[in-house]
N, C-alpha and C positions, 0 to 999 in steps of 0.2 A: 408579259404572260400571253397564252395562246386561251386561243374560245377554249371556254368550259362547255361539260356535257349542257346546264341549263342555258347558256345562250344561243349552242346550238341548238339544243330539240325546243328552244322557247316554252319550254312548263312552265315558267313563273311559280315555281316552288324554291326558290330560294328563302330565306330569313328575310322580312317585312317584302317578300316578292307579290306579285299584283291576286295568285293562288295560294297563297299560304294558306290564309285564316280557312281558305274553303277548303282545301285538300291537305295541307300541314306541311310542316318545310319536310326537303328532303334530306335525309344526312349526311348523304354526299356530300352538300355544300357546306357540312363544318365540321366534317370530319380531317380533325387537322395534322394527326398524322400521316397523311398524305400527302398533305402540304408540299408544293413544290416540282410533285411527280410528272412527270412531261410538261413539264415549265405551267400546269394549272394550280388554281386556287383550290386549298382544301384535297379534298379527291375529284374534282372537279373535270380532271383528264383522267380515274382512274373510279369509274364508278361503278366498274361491273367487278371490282372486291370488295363491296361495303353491304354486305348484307341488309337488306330492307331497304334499298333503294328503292324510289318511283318513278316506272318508267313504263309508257305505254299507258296510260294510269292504273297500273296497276302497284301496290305494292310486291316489291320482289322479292325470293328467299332468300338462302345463304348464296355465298358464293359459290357452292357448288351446284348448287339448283340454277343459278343467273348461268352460269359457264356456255350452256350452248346456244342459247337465246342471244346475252350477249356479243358472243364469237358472229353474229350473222347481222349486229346491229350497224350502223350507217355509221353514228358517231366512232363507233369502237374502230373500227374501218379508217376511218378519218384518221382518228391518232398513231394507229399503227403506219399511214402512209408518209406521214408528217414525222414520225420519229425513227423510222427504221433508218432515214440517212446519218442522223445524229451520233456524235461521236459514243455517247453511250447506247443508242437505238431501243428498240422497244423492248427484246429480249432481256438485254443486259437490266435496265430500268424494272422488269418483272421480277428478276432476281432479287432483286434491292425491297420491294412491295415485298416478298416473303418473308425476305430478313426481317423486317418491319415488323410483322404481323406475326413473325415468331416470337420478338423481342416483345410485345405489349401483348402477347397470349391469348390474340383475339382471331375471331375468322366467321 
């Protein structure tokens, strides 16, 4: 598996993470239809379509509210650089995250 958003930005909002109990997990890390997506744990490589994510400490909105913010984030940066050689690359992998999210009628 490749670093997750929380080991890179280090929140410690993960489940029993060192910030849970004081800030609360984040859903990213078990949001498990994600599972798998850019080879992370959960949504873990794919945090900026899980609506209410924390990040910055902030709680974040929908995905369409995160879309620009994310787009300029470090992490997000990261995986796009790390997956666009990949034989399915980043693009084709966002494709599949919509199916996803059409399929269990969430967003």
């Amino acid at each position: 598996m490749k670093q997750n958003c929380w080991d890179y930005k280090q929140c410690g909002r993960t489940p029993g993470g060192p910030k849970e109990h004081e800030l609360g997990a984040c859903p990213v890390a078990s949001y498990a239809e994600l599972n798998g997506v850019h080879d992370g744990k959960n949504a873990g490589r794919a945090c900026w379509a899980v609506a209410g994510s924390l990040c910055g400490g902030k709680v974040q909105g929908t995905e369409a509210q995160k879309r620009n913010a994310c787009w300029e984030c470090d992490f997000l940066k990261h995986v796009r650089k790390e997956e666009e050689p990949a034989t399915m690359g980043f693009s084709a992998t966002r494709l599949g995250m919509d199916r996803v999210f059409q399929k269990i009628g969430a967003r």
